[in-house]
N, CA, C and O atoms as a printed pandas DataFrame, in Angstrom:
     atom_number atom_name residue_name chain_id  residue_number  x_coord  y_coord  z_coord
0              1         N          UNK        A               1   80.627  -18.127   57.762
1              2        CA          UNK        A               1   79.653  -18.981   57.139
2              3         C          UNK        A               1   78.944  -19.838   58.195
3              4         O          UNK        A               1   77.890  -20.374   57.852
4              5         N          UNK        A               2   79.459  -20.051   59.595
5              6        CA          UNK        A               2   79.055  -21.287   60.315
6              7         C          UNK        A               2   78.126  -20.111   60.790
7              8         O          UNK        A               2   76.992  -20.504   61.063
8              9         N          UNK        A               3   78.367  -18.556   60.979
9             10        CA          UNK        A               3   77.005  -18.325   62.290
10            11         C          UNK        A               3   75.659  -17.931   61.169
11            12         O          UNK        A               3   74.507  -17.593   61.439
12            13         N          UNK        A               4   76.534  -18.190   59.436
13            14        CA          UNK        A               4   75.177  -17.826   58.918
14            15         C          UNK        A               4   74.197  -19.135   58.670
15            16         O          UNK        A               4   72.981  -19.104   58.479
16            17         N          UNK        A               5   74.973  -20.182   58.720
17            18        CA          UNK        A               5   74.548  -21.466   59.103
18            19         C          UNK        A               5   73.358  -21.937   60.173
19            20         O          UNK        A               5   72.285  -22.494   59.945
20            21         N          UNK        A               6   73.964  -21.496   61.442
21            22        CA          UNK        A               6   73.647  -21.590   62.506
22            23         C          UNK        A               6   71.972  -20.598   62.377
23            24         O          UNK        A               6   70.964  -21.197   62.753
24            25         N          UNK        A               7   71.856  -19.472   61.967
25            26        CA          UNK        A               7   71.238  -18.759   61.968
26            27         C          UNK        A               7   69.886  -19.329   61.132
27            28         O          UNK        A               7   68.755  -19.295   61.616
28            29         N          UNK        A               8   70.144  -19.760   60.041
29            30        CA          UNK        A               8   68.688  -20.199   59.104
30            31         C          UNK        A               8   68.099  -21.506   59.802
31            32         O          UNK        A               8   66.892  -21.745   59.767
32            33         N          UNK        A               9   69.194  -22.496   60.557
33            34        CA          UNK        A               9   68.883  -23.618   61.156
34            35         C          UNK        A               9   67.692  -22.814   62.148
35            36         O          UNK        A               9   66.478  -22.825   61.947
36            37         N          UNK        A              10   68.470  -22.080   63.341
37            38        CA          UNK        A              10   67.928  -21.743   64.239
38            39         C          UNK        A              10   66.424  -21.039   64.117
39            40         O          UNK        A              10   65.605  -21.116   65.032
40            41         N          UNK        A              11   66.144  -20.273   62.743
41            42        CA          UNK        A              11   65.144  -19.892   62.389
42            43         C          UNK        A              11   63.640  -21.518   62.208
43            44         O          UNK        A              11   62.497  -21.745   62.605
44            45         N          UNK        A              12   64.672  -22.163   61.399
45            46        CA          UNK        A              12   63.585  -23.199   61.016
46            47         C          UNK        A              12   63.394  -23.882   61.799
47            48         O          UNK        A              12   62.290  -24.424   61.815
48            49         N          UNK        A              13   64.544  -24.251   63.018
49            50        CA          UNK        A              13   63.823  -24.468   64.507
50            51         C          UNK        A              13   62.459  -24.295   65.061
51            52         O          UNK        A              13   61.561  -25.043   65.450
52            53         N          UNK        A              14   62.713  -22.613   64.909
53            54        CA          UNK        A              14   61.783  -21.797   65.835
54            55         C          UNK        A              14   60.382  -21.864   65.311
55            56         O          UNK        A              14   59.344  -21.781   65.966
56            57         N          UNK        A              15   60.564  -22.071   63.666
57            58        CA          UNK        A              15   59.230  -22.216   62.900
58            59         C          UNK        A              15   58.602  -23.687   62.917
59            60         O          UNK        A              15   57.522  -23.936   62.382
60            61         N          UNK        A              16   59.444  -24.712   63.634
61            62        CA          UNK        A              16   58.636  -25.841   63.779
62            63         C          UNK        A              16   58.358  -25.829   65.250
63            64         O          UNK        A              16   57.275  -26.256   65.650
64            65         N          UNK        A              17   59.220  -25.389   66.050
65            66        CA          UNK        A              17   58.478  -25.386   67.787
66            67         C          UNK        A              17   57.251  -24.532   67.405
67            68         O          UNK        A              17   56.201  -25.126   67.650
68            69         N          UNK        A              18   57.069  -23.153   66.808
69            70        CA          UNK        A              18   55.713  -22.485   66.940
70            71         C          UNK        A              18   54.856  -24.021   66.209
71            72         O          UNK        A              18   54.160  -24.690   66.972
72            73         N          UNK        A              19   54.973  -24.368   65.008
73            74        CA          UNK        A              19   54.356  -25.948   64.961
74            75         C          UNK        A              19   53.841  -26.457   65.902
75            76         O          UNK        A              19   52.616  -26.558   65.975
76            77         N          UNK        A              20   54.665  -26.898   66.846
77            78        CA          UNK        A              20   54.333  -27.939   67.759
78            79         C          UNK        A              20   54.933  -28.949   68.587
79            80         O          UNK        A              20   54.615  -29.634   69.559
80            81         N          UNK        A              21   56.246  -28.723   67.581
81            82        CA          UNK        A              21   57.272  -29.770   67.526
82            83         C          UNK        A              21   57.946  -29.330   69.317
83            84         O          UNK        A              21   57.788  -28.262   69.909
84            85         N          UNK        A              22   58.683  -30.563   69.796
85            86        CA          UNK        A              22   59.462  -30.432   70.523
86            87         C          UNK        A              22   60.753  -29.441   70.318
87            88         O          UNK        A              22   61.121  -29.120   69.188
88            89         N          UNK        A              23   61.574  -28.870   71.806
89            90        CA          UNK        A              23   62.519  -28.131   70.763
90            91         C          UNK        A              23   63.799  -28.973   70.559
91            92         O          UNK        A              23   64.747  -28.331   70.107
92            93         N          UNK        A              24   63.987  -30.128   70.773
93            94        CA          UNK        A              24   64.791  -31.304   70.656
94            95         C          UNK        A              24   64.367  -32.087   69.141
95            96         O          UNK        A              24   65.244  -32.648   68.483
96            97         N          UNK        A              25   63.277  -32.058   68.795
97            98        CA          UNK        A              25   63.263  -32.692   67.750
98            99         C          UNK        A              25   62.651  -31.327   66.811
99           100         O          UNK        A              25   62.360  -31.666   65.664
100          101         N          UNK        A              26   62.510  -30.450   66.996
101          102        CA          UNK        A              26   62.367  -29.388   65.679
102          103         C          UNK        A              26   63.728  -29.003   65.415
103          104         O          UNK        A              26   63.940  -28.932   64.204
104          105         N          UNK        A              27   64.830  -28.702   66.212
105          106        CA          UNK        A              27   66.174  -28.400   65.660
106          107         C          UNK        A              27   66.698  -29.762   64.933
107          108         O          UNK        A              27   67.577  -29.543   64.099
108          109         N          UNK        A              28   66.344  -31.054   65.084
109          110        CA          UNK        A              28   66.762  -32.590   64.501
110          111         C          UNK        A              28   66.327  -32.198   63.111
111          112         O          UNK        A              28   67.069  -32.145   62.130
112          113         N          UNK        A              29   64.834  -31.887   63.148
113          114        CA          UNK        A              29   64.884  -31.768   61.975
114          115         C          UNK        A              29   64.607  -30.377   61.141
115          116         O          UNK        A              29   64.017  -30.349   60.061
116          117         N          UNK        A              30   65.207  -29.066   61.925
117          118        CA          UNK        A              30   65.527  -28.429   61.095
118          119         C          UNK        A              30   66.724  -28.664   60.663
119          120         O          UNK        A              30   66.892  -28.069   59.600
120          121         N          UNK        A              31   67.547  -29.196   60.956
121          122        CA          UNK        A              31   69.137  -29.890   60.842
122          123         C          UNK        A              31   69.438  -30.958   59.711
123          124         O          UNK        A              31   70.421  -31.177   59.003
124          125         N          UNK        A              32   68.151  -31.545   59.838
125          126        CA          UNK        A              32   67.818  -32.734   58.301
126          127         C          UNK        A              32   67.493  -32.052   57.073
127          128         O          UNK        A              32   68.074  -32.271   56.010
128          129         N          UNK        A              33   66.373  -31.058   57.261
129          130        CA          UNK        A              33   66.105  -30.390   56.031
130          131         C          UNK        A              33   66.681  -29.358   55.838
131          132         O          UNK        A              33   66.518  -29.000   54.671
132          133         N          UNK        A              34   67.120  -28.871   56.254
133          134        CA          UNK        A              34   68.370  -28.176   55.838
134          135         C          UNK        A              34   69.441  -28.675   55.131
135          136         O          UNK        A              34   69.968  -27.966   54.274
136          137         N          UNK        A              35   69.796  -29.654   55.331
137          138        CA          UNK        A              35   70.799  -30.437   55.097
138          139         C          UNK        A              35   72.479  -30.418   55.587
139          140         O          UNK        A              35   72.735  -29.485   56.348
140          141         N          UNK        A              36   73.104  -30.905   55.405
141          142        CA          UNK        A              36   74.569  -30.655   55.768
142          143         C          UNK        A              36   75.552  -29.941   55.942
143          144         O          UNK        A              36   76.016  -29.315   54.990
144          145         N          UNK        A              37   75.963  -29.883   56.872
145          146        CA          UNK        A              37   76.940  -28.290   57.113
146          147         C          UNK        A              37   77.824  -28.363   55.873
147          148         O          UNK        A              37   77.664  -27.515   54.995
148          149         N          UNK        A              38   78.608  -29.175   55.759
149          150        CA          UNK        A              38   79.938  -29.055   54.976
150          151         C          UNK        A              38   79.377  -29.328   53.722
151          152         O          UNK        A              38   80.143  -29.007   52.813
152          153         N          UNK        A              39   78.000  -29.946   53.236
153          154        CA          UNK        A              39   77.712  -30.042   52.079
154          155         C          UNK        A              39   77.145  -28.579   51.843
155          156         O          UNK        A              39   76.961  -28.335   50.651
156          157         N          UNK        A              40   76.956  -27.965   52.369
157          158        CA          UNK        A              40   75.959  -26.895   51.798
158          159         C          UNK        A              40   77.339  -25.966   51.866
159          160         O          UNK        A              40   77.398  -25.146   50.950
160          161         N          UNK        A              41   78.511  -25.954   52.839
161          162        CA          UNK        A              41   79.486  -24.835   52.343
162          163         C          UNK        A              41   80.106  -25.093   51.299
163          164         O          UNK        A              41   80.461  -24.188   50.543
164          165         N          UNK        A              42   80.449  -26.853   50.964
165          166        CA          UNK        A              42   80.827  -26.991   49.913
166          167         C          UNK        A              42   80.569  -26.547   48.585
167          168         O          UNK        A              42   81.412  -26.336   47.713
168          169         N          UNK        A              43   79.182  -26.406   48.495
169          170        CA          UNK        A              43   78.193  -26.024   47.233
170          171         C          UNK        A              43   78.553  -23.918   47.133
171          172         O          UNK        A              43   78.943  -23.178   46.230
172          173         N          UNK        A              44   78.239  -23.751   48.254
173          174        CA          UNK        A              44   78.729  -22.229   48.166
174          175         C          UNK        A              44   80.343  -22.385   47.861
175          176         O          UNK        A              44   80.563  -21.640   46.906
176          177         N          UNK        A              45   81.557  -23.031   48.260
177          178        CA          UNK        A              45   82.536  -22.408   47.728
178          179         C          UNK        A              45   82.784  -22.600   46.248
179          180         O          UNK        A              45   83.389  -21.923   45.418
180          181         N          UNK        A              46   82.062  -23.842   46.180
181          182        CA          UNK        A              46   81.833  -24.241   44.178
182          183         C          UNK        A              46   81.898  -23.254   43.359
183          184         O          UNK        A              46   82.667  -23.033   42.423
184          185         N          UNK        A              47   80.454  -22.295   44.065
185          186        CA          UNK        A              47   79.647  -21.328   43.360
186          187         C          UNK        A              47   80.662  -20.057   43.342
187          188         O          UNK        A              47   80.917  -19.494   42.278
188          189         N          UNK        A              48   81.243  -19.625   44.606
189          190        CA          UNK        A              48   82.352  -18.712   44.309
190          191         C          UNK        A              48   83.581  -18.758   43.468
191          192         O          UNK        A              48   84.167  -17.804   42.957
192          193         N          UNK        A              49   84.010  -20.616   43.381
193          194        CA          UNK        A              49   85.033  -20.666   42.717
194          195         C          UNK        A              49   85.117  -20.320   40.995
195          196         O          UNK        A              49   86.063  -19.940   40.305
196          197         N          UNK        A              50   83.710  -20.631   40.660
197          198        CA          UNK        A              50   83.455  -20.140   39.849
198          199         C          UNK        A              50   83.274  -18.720   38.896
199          200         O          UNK        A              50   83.509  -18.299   37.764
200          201         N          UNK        A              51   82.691  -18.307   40.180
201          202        CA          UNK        A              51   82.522  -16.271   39.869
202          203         C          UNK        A              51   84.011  -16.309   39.999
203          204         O          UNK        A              51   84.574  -15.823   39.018
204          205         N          UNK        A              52   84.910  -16.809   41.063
205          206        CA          UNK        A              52   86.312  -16.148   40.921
206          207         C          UNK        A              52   86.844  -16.214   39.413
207          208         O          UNK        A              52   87.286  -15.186   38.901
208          209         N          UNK        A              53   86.794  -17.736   38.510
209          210        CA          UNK        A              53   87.845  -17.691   37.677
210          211         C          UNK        A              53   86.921  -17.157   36.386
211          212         O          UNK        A              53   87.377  -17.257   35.247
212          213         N          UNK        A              54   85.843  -16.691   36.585
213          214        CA          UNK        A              54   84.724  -15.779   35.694
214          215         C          UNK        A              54   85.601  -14.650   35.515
215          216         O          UNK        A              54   86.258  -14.216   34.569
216          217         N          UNK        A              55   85.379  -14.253   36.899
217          218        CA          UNK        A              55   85.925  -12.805   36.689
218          219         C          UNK        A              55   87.518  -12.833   35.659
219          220         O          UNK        A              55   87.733  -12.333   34.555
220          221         N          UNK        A              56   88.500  -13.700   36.651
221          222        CA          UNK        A              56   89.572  -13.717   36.104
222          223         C          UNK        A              56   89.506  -13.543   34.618
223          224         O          UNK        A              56   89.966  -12.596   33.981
224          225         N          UNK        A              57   88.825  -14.663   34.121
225          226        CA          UNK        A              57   89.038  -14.230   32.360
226          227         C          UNK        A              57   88.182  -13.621   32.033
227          228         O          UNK        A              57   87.935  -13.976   30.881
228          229         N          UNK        A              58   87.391  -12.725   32.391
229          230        CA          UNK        A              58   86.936  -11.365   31.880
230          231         C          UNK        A              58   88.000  -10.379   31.960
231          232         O          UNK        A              58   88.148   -9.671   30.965
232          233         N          UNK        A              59   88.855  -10.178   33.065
233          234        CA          UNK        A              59   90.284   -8.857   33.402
234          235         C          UNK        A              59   90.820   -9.758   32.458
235          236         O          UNK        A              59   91.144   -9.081   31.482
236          237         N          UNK        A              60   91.111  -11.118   32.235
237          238        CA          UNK        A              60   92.514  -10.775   31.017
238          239         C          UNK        A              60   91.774  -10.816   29.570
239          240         O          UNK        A              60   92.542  -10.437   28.685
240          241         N          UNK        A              61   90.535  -11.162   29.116
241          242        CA          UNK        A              61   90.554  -10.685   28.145
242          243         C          UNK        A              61   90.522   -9.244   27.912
243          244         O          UNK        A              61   90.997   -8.824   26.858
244          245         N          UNK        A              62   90.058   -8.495   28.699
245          246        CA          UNK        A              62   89.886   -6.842   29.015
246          247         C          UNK        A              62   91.610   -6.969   28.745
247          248         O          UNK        A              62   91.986   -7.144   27.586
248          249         N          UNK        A              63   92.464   -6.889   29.680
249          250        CA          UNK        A              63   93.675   -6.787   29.318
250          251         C          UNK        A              63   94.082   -6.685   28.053
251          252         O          UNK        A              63   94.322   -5.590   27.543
252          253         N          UNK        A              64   94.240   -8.208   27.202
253          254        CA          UNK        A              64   94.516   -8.456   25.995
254          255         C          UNK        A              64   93.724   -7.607   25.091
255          256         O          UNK        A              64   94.037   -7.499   23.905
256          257         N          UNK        A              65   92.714   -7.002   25.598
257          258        CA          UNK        A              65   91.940   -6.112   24.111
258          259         C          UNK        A              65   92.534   -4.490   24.409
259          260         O          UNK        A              65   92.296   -3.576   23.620
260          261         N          UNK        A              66   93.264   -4.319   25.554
261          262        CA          UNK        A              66   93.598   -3.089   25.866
262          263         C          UNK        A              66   95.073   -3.195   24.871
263          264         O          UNK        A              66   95.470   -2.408   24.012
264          265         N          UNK        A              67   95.632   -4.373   25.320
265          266        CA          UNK        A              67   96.965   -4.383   24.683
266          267         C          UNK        A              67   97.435   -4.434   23.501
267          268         O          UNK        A              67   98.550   -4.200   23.036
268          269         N          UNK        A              68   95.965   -4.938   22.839
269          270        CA          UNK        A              68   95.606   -4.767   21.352
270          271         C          UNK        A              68   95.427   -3.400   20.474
271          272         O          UNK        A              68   95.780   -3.004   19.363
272          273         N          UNK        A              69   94.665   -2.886   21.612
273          274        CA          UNK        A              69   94.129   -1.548   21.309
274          275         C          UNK        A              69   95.414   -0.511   20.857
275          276         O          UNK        A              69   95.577    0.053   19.776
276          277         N          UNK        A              70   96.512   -0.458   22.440
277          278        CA          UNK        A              70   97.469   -0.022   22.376
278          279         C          UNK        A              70   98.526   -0.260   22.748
279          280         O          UNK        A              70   98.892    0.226   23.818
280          281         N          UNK        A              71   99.669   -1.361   21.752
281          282        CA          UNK        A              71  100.715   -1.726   22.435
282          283         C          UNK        A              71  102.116   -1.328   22.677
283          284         O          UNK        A              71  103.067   -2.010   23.061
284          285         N          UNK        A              72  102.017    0.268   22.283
285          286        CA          UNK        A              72  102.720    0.667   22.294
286          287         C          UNK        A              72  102.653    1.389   24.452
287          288         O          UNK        A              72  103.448    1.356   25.392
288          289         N          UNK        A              73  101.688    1.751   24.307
289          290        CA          UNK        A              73  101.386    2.229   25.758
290          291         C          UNK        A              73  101.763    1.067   26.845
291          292         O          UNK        A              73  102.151    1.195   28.006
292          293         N          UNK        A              74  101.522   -0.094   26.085
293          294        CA          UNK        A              74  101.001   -1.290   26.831
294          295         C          UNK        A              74  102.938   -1.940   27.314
295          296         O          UNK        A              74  103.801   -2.180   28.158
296          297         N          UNK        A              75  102.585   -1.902   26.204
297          298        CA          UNK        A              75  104.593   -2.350   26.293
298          299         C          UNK        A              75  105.493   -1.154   27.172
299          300         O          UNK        A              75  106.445   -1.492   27.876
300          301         N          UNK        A              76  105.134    0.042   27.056
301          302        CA          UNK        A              76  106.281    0.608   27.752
302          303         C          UNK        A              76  105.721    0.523   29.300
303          304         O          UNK        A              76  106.600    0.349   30.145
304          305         N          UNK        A              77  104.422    0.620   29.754
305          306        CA          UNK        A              77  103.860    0.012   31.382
306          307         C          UNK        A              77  104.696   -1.032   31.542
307          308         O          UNK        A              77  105.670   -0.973   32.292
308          309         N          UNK        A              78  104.359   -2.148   30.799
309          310        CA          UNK        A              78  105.161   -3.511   31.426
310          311         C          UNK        A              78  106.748   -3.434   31.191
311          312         O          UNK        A              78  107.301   -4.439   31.638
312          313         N          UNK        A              79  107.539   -2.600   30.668
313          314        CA          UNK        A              79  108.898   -2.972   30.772
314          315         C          UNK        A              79  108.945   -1.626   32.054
315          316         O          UNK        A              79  109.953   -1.648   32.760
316          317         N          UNK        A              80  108.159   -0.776   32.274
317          318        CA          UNK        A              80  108.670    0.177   32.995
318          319         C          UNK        A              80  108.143   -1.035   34.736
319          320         O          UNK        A              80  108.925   -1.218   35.669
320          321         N          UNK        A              81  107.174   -1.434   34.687
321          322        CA          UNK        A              81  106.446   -2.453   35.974
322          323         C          UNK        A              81  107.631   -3.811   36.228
323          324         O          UNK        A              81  107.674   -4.320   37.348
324          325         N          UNK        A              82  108.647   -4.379   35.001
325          326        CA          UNK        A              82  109.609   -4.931   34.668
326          327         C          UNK        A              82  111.145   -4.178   35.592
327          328         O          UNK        A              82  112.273   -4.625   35.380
C-alpha cells in the first residue's frame, strides 16, 4: 500500500512541477492534497473490513440454506469432518 501511496503522490508531484511549481513545494503539496498516509490506509482497510464480513455472511447464509436444503447430506459431512 505505501509504494501505491508513494506512486499517486509522486504523479501529482510531477503534474504540479510541469505547473510551475517548485519540486520542493509541488511534492508539499501534492502531500496536502492528497491527504494523509495513515488516514487514507485507514479508510481503505475500513472499506475491506467490510467486503470481508460481507462476504462472510453471504458463505454462511449459503451454508445454512444448503443445510436446509439437505440435512441429511449436511449432517453426515460434519460428523464425518468431526
Amino acid at each position: 500500500m505505501n509504494s501505491e501511496l508513494r506512486f499517486h503522490i509522486d504523479e501529482l508531484t510531477e503534474e504540479y512541477i510541469a505547473a510551475g511549481m517548485s519540486p520542493e513545494e509541488a511534492h508539499r503539496r501534492a502531500t496536502l492534497d492528497f491527504g494523509g498516509h495513515e488516514n487514507f490506509k485507514e479508510q481503505v482497510r475500513d472499506v475491506y473490513r467490510i467486503r470481508l464480513l460481507d462476504a462472510t455472511l453471504a458463505n454462511l447464509k449459503s451454508a445454512f440454506r444448503f443445510i436446509r436444503k439437505s440435512p441429511t447430506f449436511s449432517l453426515t459431512v460434519i460428523l464425518t469432518l468431526a
